[in-house]
C-alpha positions as CSV (number, residue, x, y, z in Angstrom):
1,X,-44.1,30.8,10.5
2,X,-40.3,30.4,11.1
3,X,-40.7,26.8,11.6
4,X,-42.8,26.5,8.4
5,X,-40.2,28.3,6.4
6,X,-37.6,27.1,7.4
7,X,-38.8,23.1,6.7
8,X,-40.8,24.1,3.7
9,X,-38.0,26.4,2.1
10,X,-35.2,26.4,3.3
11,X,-34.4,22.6,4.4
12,X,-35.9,21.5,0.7
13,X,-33.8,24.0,-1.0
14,X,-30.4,23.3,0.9
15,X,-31.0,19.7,0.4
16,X,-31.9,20.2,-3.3
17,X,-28.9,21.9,-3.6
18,X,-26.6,19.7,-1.8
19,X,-28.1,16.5,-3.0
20,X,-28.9,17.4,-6.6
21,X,-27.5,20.5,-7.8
22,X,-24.2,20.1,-6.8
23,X,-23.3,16.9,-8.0
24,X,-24.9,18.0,-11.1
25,X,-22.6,20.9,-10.9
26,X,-19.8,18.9,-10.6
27,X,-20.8,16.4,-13.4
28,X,-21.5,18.7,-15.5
29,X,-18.0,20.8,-14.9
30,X,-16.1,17.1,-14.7
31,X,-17.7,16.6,-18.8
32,X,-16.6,19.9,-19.5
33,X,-13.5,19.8,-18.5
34,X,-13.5,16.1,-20.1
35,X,-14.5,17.8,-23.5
36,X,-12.0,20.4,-23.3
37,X,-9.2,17.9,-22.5
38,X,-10.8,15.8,-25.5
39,X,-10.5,19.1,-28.4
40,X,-7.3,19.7,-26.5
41,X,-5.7,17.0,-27.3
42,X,-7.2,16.4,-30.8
43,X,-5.6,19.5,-31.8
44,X,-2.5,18.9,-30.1
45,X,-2.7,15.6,-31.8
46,X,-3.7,16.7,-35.4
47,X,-1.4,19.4,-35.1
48,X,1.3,17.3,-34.2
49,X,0.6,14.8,-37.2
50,X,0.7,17.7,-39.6
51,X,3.8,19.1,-38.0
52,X,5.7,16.0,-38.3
53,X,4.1,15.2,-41.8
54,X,5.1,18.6,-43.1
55,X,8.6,17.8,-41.3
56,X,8.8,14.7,-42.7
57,X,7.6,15.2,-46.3
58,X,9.1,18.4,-46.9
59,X,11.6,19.9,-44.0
60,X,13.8,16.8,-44.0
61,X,14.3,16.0,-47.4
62,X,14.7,19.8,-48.5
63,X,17.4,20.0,-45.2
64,X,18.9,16.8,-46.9
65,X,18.7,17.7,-50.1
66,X,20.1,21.6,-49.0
67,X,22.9,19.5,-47.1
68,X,23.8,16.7,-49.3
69,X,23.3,17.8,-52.1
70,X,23.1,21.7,-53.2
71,X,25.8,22.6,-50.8
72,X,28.5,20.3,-51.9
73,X,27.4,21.1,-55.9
74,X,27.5,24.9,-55.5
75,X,31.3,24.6,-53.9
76,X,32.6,22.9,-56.7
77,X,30.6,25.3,-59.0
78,X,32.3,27.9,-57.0
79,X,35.3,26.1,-57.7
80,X,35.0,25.3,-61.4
81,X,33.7,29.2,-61.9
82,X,36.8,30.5,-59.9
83,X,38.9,28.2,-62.0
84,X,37.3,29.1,-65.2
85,X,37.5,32.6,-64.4
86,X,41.2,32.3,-63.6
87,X,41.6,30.8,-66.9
88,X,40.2,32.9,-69.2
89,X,41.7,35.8,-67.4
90,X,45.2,34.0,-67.9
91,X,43.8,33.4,-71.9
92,X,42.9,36.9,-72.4
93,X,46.2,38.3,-71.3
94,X,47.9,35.6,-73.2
95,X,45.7,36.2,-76.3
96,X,46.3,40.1,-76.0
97,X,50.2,40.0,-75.5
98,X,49.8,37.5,-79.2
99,X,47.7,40.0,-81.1
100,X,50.1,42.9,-79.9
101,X,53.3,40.8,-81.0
102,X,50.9,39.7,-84.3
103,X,49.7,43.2,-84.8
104,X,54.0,45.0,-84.4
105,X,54.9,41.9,-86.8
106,X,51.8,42.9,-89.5
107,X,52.7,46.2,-88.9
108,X,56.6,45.9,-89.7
109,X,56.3,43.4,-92.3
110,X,53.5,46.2,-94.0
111,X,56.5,48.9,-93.7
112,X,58.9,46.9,-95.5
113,X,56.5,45.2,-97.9
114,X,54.9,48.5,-99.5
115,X,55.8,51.6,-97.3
116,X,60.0,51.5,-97.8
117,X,59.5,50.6,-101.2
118,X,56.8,53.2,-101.9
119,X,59.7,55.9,-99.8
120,X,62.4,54.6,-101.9
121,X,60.5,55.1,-105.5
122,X,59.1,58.2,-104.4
123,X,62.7,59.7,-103.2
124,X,65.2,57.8,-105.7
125,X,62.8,57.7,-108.9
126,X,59.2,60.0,-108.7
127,X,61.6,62.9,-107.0
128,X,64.1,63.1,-110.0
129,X,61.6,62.2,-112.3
130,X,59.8,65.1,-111.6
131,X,62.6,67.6,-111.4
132,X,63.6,66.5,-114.7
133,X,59.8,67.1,-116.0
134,X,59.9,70.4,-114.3
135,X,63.1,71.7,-115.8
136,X,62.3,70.4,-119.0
137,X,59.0,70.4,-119.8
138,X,57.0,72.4,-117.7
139,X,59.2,75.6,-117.4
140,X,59.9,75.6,-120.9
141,X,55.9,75.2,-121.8
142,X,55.1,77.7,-118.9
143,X,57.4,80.5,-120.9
144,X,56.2,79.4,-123.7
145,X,52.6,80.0,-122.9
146,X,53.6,83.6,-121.2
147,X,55.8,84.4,-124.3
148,X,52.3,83.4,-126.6
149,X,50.5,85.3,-124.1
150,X,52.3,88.2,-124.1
151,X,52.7,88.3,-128.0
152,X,48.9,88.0,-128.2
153,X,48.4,90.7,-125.7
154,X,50.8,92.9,-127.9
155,X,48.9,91.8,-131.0
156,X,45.6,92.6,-129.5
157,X,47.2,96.3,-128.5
158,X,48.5,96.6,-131.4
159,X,44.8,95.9,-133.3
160,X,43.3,98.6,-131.1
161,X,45.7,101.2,-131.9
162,X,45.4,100.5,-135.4
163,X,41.4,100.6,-135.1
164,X,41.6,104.0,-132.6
165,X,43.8,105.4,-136.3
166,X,41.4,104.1,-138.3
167,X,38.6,105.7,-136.7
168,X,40.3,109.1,-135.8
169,X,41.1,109.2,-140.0
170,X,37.7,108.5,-141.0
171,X,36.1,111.0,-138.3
172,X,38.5,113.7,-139.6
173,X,37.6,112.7,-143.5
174,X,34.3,113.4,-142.6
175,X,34.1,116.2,-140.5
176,X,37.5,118.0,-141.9
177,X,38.9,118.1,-138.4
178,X,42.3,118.7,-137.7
179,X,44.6,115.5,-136.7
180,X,45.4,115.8,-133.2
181,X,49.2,115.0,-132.2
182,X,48.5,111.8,-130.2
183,X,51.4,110.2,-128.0
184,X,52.7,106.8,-128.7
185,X,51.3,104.7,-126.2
186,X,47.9,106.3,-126.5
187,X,47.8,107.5,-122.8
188,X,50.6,109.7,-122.1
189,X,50.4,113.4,-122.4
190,X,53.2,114.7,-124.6
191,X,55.3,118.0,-124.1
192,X,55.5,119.9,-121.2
193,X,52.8,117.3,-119.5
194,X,54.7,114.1,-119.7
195,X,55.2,112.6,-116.4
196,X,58.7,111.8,-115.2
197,X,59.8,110.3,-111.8
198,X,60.7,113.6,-110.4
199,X,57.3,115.2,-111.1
200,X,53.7,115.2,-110.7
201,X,50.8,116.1,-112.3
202,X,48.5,116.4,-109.6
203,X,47.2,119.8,-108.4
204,X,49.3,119.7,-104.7
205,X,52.3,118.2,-106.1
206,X,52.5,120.0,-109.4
207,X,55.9,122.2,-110.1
């Protein structure tokens, strides 16, 4: 039974194995290795086209274009601004100092022009002028109106008194009353009651 075994099964399968399976084996890990270098290098190839395309078609000539070009163009931009800048900061001042001097020359020749004058006519002719109007017009018409106002004031008393008479006669016509002794002014007390500066009339101060 060993003997049958072992040339039936196990000296068929260890020569199957060395004579067929392992070279199969080995061809079969020799293409796959084969097809794995193969990708690998495609893809190390196609990746190395596109790097180089992309280096090519865009790095380089933006690098060249950054370099040669841009660079040198934004100095002198730099340059002109900084320039520019320095220029119109000079104008400005220079412009400001010329409208200061403009604006102190507008300004005096406005004084002499119309404010002196307008000073002068207001101190040597509309200051006289009006002192003279005052003194002679206006004060005179200003006692004039109080002297008319205080004759019509008078005139107006003197109406009411003689209308108070009037009215006191025809009351004592008609009623037969006696005529009271009335005081000049109309509100005075007469006699004994007539105020004077040395006496009152009021009920603590009375003498």
């Amino acid at each position: 039974m060993v003997w049958l075994v072992r040339y039936l099964v196990v000296v068929p399968a260890v020569w199957l194995y060395t004579g067929a399976l392992t070279p199969v084996g080995h061809a079969l890990a020799w293409c796959a290795s084969g097809v794995a270098w193969g990708l690998r290098m495609i893809v190390t190839g196609v990746g190395a086209a596109l790097y180089w395309t992309c280096r090519i078609l865009f790095v380089l000539p933006a690098l060249a274009l950054w370099r040669r070009v841009l660079t040198p163009v934004g100095r002198v931009l730099a340059v002109i601004g900084r320039e520019v800048g320095e220029a119109l900061g000079h104008a400005w001042r220079v412009a400001g100092r010329i409208s200061l001097a403009v604006g102190r020359f507008l300004g005096t020749l406005f004084r002499w022009i119309f404010v002196e004058p307008a000073r002068w006519v207001y101190r040597s002719v509309l200051t006289p002028v009006g002192h003279v109007v005052r003194d002679i017009v206006l004060r005179p018409a200003a006692q004039a109106a109080r002297s008319v106002g205080r004759a019509t004031r008078q005139a107006l008393a003197s109406a009411r008194e003689t209308v108070r008479q009037a009215r006191a006669d025809l009351r004592r016509m008609l009623l037969s009353e006696p005529r009271r002794q009335r005081s000049p002014g109309g509100r005075e007390p007469v006699g004994r009651e007539t105020r004077t500066l040395g006496s009152s009339t009021t009920a603590l101060t009375k003498d």
